[in-house]
C-alpha angles and dihedrals in degrees: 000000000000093000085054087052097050088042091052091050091052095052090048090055100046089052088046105043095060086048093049095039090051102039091053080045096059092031086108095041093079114182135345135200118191130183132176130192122198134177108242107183103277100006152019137272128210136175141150151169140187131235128212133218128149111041099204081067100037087058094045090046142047126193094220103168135016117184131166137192142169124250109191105309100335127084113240119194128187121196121195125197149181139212116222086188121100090206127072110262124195107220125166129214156177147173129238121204124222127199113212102269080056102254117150106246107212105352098172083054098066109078122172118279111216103216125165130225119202130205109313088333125164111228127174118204109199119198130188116205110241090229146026090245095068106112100160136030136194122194126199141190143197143178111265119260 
């Protein structure tokens, strides 16, 4: 009876330790929006989702809206979000652009934006993508250091 114990608790601890180990890993990461558009024949297809991180943020934001369009040749997103907070509340963010293997395009490019929200406020972030080649984004946002 005692060796099933102390495997179960290896195996416990095997499952728990990657979790715990990931999930302090991503803390600072807050929250993240992603989209993709891709030409499918005739039409095109969207989709998108949103990770989340870093549960202080994702209780002070809320990704309410991703759209994406073409002008002209670049991909252009705009995120809008919205503070459940009633205080003001400092976050960070910025997009990533994807081409459409899934390769990030410029990553050294892309530096944190400081932006305020203030109490239940509406905001909209718009990003260009730096090429034509730009299929996908991902947007994330932290809280300011």
């Amino acid at each position: 009876m005692k060796r099933i114990q102390t495997i179960l608790s290896g195996v416990a601890i095997l499952i728990a330790l990657p979790l715990m180990i990931l999930s302090g890993c991503s803390s600072s990461a807050g929250i993240q929006g992603s989209s993709a558009m891709m030409d499918e024949g005739a039409g095109i297809q969207h989709s998108e989702y949103v990770i989340v991180n870093n549960p202080k943020v994702a209780r002070g934001l809320q990704i309410v809206d991703i759209a994406t369009q073409f002008k002209g040749n670049l991909l252009i997103a705009d995120v809008t979000l919205v503070s459940k907070y009633s205080d003001t509340e400092g976050y960070q963010y910025k997009f990533a652009w994807f081409d459409g293997d899934g390769i990030e395009i410029d990553a050294e490019g892309n530096a944190w934006t400081p932006f305020t929200m203030y109490g239940n406020e509406t905001k909209t972030f718009r990003g260009a993508a730096p090429n034509p080649s730009a299929k996908q984004f991902k947007i994330n946002i932290r809280l300011r250091d």
